[in-house]
LOFIKOL-465378 format. One record per residue (C-alpha): x, y, z. Coordinates in nm, 2 decimals, padded with zeros to 4 digits. Last residue first. Layout:
BEGIN
X=X	Y=Y	Z=Z
...
This chain:
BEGIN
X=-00.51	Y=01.67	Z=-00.92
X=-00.37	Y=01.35	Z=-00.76
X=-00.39	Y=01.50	Z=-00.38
X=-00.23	Y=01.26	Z=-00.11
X=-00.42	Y=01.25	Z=00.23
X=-00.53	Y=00.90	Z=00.21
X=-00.35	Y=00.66	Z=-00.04
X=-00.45	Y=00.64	Z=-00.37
X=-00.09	Y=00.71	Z=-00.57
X=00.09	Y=00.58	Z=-00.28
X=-00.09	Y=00.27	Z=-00.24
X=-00.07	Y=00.22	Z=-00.67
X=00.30	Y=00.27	Z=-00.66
X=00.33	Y=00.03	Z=-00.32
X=00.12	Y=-00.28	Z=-00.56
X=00.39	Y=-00.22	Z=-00.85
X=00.64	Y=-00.23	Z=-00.59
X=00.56	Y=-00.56	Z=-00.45
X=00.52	Y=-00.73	Z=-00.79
X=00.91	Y=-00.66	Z=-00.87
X=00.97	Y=-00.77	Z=-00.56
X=00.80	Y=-01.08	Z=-00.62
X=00.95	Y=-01.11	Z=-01.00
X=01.28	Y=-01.04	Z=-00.83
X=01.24	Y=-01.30	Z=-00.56
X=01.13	Y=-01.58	Z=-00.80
X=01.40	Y=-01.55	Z=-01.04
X=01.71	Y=-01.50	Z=-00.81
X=01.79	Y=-01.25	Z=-00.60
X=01.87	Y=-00.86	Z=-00.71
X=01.59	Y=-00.61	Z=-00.82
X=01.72	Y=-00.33	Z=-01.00
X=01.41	Y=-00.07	Z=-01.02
X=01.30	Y=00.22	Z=-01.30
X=00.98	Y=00.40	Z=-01.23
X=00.72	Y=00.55	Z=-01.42
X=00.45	Y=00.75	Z=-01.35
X=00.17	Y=00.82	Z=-01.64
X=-00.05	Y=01.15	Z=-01.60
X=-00.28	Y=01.15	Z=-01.93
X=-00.58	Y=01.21	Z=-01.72
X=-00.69	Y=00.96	Z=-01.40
X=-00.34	Y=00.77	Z=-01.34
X=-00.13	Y=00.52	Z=-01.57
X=00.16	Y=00.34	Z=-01.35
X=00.44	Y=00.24	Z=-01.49
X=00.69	Y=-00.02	Z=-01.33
X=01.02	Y=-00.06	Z=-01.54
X=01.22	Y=-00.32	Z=-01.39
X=01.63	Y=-00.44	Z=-01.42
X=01.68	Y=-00.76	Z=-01.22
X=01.96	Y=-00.89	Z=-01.42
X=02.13	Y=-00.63	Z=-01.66
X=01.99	Y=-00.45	Z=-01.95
X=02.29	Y=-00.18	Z=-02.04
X=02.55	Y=-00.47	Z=-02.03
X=02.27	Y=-00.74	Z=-02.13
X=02.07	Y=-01.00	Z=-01.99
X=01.82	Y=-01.25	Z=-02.13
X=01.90	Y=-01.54	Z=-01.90
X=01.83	Y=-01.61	Z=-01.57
X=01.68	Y=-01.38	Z=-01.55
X=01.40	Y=-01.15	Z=-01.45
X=01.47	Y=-00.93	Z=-01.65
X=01.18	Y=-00.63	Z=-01.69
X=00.85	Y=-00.50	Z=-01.80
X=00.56	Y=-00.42	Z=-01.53
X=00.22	Y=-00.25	Z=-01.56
X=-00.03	Y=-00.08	Z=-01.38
X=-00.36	Y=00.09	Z=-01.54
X=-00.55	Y=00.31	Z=-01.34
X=-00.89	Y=00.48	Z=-01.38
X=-01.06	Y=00.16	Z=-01.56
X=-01.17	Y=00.10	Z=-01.91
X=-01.03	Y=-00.23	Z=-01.89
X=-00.83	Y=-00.21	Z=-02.24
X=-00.83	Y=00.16	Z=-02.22
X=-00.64	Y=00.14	Z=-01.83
X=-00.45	Y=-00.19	Z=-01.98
X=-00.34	Y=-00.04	Z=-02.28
X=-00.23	Y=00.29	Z=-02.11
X=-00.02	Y=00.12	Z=-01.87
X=00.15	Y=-00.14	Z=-02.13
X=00.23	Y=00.21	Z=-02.34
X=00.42	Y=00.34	Z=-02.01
X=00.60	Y=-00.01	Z=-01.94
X=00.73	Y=00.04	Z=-02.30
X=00.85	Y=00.40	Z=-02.30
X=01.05	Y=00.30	Z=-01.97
X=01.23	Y=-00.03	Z=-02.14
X=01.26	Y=-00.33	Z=-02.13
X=01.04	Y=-00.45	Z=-02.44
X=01.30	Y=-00.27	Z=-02.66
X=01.38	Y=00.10	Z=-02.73
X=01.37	Y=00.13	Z=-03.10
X=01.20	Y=-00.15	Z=-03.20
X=00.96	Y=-00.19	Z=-02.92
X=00.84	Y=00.12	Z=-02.99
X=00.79	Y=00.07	Z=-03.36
X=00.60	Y=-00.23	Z=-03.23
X=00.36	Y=00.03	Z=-03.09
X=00.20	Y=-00.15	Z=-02.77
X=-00.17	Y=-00.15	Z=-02.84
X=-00.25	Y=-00.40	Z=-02.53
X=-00.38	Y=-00.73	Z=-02.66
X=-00.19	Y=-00.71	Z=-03.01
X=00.15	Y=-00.53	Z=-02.93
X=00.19	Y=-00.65	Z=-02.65
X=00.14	Y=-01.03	Z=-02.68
X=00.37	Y=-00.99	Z=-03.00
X=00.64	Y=-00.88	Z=-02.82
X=00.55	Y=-01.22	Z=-02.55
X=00.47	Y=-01.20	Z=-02.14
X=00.18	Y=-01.01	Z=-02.18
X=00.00	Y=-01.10	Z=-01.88
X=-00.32	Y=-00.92	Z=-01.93
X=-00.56	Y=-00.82	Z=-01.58
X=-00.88	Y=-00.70	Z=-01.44
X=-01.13	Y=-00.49	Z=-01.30
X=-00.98	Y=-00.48	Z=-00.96
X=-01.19	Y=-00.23	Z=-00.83
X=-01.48	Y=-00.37	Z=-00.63
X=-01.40	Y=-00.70	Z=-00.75
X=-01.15	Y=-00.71	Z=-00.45
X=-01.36	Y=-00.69	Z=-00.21
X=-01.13	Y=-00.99	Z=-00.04
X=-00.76	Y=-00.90	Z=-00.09
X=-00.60	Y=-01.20	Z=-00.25
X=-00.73	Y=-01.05	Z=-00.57
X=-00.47	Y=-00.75	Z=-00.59
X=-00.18	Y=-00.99	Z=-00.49
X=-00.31	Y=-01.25	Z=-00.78
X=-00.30	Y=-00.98	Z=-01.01
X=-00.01	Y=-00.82	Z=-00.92
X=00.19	Y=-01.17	Z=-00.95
X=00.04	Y=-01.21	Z=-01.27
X=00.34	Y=-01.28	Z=-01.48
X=00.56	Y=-01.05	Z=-01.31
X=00.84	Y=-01.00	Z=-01.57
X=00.54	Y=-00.88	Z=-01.83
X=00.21	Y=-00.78	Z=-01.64
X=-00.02	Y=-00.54	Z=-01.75
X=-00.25	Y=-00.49	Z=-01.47
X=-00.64	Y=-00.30	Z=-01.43
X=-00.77	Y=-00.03	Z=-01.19
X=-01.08	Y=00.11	Z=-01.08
X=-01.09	Y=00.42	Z=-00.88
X=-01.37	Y=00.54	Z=-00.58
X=-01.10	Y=00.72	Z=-00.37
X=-01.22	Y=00.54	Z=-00.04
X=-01.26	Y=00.20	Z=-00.29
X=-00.91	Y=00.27	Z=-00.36
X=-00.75	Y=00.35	Z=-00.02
X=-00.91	Y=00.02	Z=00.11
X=-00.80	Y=-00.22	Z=-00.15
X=-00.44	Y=-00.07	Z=-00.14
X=-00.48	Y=-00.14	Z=00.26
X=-00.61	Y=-00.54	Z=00.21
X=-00.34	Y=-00.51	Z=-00.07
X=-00.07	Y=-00.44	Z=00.11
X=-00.20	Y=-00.67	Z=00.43
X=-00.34	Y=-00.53	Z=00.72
X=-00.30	Y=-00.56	Z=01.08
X=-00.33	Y=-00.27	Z=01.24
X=-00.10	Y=-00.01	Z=01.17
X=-00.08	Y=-00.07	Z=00.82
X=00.07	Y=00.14	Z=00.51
X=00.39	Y=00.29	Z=00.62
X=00.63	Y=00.45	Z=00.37
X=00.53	Y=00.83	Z=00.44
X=00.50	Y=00.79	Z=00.78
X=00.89	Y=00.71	Z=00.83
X=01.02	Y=01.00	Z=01.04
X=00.71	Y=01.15	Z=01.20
X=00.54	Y=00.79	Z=01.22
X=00.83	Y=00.67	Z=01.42
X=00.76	Y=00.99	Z=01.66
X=00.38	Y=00.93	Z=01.63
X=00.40	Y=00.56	Z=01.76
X=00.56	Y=00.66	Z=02.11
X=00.34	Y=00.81	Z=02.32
X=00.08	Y=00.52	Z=02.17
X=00.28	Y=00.24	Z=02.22
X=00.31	Y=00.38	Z=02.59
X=-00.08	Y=00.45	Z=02.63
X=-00.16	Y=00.10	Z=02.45
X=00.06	Y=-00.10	Z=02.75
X=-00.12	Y=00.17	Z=03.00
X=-00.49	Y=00.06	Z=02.86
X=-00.36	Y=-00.37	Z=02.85
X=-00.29	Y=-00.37	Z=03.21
X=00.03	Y=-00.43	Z=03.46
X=00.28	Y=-00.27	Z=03.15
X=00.52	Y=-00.40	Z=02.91
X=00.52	Y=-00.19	Z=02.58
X=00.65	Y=-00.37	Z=02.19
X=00.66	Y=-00.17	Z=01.90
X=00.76	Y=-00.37	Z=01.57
X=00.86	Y=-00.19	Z=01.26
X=00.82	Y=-00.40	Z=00.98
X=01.01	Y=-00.40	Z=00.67
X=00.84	Y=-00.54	Z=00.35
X=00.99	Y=-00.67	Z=-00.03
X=01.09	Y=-01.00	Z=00.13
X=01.07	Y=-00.94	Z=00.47
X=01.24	Y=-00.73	Z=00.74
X=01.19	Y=-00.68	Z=01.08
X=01.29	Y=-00.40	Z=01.28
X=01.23	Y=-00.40	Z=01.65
X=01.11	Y=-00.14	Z=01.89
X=01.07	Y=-00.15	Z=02.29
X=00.79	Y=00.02	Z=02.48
X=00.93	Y=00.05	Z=02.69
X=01.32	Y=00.05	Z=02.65
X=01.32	Y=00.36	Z=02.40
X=01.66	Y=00.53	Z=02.34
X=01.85	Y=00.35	Z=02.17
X=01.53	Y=00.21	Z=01.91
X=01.44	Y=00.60	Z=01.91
X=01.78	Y=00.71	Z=01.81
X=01.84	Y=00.45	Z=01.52
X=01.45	Y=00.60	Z=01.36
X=01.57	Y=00.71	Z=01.07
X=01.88	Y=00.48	Z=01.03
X=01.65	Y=00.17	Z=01.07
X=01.47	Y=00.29	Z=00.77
X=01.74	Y=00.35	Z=00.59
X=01.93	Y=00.03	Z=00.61
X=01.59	Y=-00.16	Z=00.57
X=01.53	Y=-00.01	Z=00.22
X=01.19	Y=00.17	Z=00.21
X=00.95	Y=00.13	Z=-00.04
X=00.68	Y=-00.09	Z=00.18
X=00.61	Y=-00.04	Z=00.54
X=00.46	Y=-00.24	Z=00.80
X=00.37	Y=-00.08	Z=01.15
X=00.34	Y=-00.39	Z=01.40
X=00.17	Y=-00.30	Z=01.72
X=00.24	Y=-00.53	Z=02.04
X=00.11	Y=-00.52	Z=02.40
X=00.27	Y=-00.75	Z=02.68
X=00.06	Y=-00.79	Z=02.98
X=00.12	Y=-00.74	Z=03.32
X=-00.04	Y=-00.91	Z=03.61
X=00.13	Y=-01.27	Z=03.65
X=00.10	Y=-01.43	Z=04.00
X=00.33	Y=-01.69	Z=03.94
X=00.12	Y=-01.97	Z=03.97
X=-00.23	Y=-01.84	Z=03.91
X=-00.07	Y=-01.70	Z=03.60
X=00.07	Y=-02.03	Z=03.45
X=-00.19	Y=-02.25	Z=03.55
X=-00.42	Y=-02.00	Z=03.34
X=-00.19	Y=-02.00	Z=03.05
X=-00.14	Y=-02.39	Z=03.05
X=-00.52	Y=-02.54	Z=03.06
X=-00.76	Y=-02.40	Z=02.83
X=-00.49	Y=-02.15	Z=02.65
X=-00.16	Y=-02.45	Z=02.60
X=-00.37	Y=-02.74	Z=02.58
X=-00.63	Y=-02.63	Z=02.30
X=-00.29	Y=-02.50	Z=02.09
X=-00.14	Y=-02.83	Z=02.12
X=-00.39	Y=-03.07	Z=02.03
X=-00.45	Y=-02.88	Z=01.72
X=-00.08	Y=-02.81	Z=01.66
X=00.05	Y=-03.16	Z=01.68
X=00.37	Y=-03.15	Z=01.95
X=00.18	Y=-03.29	Z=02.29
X=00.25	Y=-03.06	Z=02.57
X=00.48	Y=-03.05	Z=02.87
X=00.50	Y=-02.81	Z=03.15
X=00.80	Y=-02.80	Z=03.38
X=00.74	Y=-02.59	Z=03.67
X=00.97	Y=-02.38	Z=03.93
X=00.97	Y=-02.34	Z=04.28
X=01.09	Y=-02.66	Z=04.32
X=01.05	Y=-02.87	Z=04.01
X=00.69	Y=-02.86	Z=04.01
X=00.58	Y=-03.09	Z=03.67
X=00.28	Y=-02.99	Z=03.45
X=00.17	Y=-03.26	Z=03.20
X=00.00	Y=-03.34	Z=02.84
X=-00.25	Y=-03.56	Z=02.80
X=-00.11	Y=-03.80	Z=02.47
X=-00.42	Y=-03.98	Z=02.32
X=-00.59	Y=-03.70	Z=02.08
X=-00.84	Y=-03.38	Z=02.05
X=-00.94	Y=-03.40	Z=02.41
X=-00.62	Y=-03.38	Z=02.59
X=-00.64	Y=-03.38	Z=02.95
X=-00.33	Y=-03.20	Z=03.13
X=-00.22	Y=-03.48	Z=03.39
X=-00.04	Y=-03.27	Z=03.71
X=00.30	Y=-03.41	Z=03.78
X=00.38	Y=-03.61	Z=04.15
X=00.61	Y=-03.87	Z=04.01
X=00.69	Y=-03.82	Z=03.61
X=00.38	Y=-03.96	Z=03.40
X=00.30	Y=-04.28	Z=03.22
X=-00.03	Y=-04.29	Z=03.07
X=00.11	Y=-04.24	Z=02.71
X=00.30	Y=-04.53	Z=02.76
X=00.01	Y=-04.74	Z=02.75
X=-00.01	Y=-04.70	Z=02.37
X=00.31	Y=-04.93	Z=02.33
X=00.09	Y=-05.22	Z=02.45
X=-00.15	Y=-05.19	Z=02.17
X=-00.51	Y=-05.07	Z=02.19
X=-00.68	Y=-05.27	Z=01.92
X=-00.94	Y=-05.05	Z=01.75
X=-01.31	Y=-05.00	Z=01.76
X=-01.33	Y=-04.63	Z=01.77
X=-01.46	Y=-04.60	Z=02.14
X=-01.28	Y=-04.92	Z=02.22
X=-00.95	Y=-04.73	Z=02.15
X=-01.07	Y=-04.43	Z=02.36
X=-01.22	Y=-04.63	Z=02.63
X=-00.85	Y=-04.81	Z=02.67
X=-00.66	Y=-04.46	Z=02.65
X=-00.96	Y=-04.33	Z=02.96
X=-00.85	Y=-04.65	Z=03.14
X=-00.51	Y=-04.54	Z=03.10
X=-00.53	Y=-04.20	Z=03.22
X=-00.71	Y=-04.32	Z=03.55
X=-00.48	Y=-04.55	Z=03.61
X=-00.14	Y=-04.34	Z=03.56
X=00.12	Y=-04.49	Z=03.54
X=00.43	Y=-04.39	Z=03.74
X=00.76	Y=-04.24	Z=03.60
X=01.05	Y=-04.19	Z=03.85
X=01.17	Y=-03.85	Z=03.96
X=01.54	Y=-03.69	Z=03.94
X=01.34	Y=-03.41	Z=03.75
X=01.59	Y=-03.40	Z=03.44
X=01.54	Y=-03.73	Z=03.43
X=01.14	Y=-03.76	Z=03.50
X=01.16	Y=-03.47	Z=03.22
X=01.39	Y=-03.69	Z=03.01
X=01.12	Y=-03.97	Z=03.03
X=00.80	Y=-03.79	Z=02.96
X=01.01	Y=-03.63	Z=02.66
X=01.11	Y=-03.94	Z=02.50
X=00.90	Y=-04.02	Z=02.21
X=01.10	Y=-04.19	Z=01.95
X=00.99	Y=-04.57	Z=02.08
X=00.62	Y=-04.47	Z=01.95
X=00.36	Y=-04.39	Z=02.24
X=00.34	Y=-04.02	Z=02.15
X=00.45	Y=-03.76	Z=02.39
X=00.78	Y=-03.65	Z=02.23
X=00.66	Y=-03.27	Z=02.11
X=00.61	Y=-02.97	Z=02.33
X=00.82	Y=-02.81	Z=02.61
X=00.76	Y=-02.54	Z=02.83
X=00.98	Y=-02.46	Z=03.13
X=00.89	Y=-02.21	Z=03.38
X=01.08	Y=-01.99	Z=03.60
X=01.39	Y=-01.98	Z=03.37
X=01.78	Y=-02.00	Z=03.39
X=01.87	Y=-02.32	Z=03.56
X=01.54	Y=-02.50	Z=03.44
X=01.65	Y=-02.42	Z=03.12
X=01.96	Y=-02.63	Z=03.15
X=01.79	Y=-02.87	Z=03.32
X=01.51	Y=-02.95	Z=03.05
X=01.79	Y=-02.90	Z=02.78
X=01.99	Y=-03.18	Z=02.92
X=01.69	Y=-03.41	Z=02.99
X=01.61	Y=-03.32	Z=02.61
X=01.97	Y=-03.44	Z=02.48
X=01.98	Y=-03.75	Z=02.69
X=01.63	Y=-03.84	Z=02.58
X=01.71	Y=-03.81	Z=02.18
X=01.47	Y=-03.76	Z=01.97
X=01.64	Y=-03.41	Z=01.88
X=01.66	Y=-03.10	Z=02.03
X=01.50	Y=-02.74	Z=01.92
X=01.56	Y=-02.47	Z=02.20
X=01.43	Y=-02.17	Z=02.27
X=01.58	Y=-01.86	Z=02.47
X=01.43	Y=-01.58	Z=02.67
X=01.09	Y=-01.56	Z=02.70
X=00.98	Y=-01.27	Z=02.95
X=00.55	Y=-01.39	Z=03.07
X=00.38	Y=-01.12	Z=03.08
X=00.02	Y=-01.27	Z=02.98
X=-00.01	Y=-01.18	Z=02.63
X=00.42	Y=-01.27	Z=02.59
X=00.35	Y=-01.60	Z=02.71
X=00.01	Y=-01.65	Z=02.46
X=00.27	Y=-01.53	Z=02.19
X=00.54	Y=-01.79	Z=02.26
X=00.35	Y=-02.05	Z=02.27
X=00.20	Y=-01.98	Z=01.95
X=00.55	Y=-01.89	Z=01.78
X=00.73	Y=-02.20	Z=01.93
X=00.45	Y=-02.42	Z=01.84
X=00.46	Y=-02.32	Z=01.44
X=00.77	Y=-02.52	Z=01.38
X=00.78	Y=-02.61	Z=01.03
X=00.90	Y=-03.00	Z=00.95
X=01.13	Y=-03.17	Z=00.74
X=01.39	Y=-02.92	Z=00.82
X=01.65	Y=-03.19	Z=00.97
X=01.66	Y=-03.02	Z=01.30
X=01.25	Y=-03.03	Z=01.34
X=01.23	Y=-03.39	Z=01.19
X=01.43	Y=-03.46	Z=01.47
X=01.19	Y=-03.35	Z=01.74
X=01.13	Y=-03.20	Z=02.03
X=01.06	Y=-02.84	Z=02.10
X=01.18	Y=-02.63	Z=02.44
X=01.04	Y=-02.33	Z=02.52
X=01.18	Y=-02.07	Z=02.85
X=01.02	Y=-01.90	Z=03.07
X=01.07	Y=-01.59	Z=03.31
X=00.80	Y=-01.49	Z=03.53
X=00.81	Y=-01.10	Z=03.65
């Protein structure tokens, strides 16, 4: 089994003025053929620093991927550290060049000196053409190992790396496994308790492996099987999916793929409901979550943000009385903003949030972060639900969202009876 490791250049990468997306899509199309990745590595322009890295991985890994540092600007080091690392000159490349030199008279532009650079290659590599822009890429034996180096933007990147890197990679070293992963998300279930349901699987399961991942408001549980073709990798994931599914299937709402509200959208156009939003603390966060899901129309009939007392009371028949005695925080509240928007739409569910989203606006018995999420079902059944988000501003109202969104999956989910 092939071992690799991926190295990405570039100081915008350490100072965080840049997103590195190429680790993740290199690292995916290794894992689809087999390929164990075990460490990556950001480095600088600096060609010290990426020789270094180059040998360093070279010393632990079968194959060496880098990307970035291929332009013709003075920052562009990586053809030079490989030839380094390597112990190899550079030589030009004629071909390459004369294609550089058709390229610039192609779009009737000066070529400039600095451009030839990008037809300078470490002794003895293999030129990877590069169709969508001016730096090929290259693949480098280093005994029985490779070095393979691709240009850093995305789009000339990703081309590279499946037309001309996978398959080099797997005639290479022979690779006939693949790598099979199957994410179940969940919503409503704190990350410490969902990894203590399942603690005894993740010790006891090698392959297929299983990782917990948590997001904002979302914890995944990732399943991940190693096997010489894609029908045994999907046998072992599926040997194992029902035990996870025995312990947390209550809180999981995709198997394959889907968004909350792609799989809200789904269980409510199964069920044939409507719904419409009240939004306070969340100021249309549910809204814009419910619509992000295309089909959306279909039963999203609409929403109020009724940020204001006044806002409530007019738009959404909040009794000010109410208000009065309990405040606009409250549990009576969010259930009167759930009937207003359910009569106000005319739909089968109304959802609503009130809450403190800071920073401001807090009191002893209404601290930071405290939610009320009601949710108005078919009859005069209203569930209510008190939260206490913490993070700032933006987290809680997106947690606060989140929830609203995992009441209304539960409530129409498959398999649950709302008599």
């Amino acid at each position: 089994m092939a071992t690799a490791e991926i190295i990405t250049v570039g100081t915008e990468l350490l100072l965080g003025q840049l997103v590195d997306t190429n680790t993740a899509a290199i690292a995916a199309a290794l894992a689809e053929a087999g390929v164990d990745v075990y460490r990556q590595t950001s480095v600088g322009d600096n060609e010290s620093r990426i020789a270094a890295a180059v040998g360093e991985a070279l010393s632990r890994a079968d194959a060496v991927i880098c990307a970035g540092g291929l332009g013709p600007t003075v920052d562009d080091m990586t053809r030079e550290a490989v030839a380094a690392a390597a112990h190899l000159p550079l030589q030009l490349d004629e071909p390459t060049l004369a294609d550089l030199r058709a390229f610039f008279a192609g779009v009737n532009r000066p070529m400039t000196e600095n451009n030839a650079r990008q037809a300078m290659f470490p002794q003895g590599a293999d030129i990877l053409p590069n169709p969508n822009g001016t730096a090929p890429g290259f693949a480098l034996d280093v005994g029985a190992k490779c070095v393979i180096s691709l240009p850093g933007p995305p789009r000339e990147m990703t081309p590279m790396l499946h037309d001309h890197v996978m398959p080099r990679l797997k005639r290479r070293f022979g690779l006939d496994s693949v790598i099979v992963t199957r994410v179940l998300r969940t919503v409503g279930m704190p990350e410490s308790e969902l990894d203590s349901r399942i603690s005894d699987l993740f010790r006891a399961s090698i392959n297929p492996s299983i990782a917990v991942l948590a997001h904002l408001g979302q914890v995944d549980v990732k399943l991940t099987a190693k096997a010489r073709s894609l029908e045994e990798a999907l046998a072992l994931i599926n040997d194992l999916e029902p035990q996870v599914r025995t312990r947390i299937g209550d809180f999981i709402f995709s198997g394959d793929g889907q968004t909350l509200p792609q799989a809200l959208g789904a269980a409510m156009r199964t069920r044939g409901w409507t719904i419409a939003s009240a939004e306070s603390i969340t100021g249309g966060m549910i809204g814009n979550l419910l619509t992000s899901a295309a089909g959306s129309s279909q039963y999203y009939a609409g929403g109020t943000i009724a940020y204001s007392d006044e806002a409530k009371t007019s738009t959404l028949n909040v009794a000010p009385e109410l208000i009065e005695r309990h405040g606009a925080v409250s549990e009576e509240v969010a259930i009167a903003m759930a009937i207003g928007a359910r009569e106000l739409f005319h739909t089968t569910l109304g959802i609503s949030t009130t809450g403190i989203a800071g920073p401001g606006g807090a009191r002893r018995d209404k601290p930071l972060g405290l939610t009320y999420i009601a949710l108005a079902k078919p009859g005069s059944d209203v569930h209510v639900e008190r939260f206490h988000f913490s993070g700032e501003r933006e987290a809680v109202q997106r947690r606060a969202a989140l929830s609203a969104l995992m009441l209304i999956w539960r409530a129409a989910r498959p398999n649950v009876r709302n008599d």
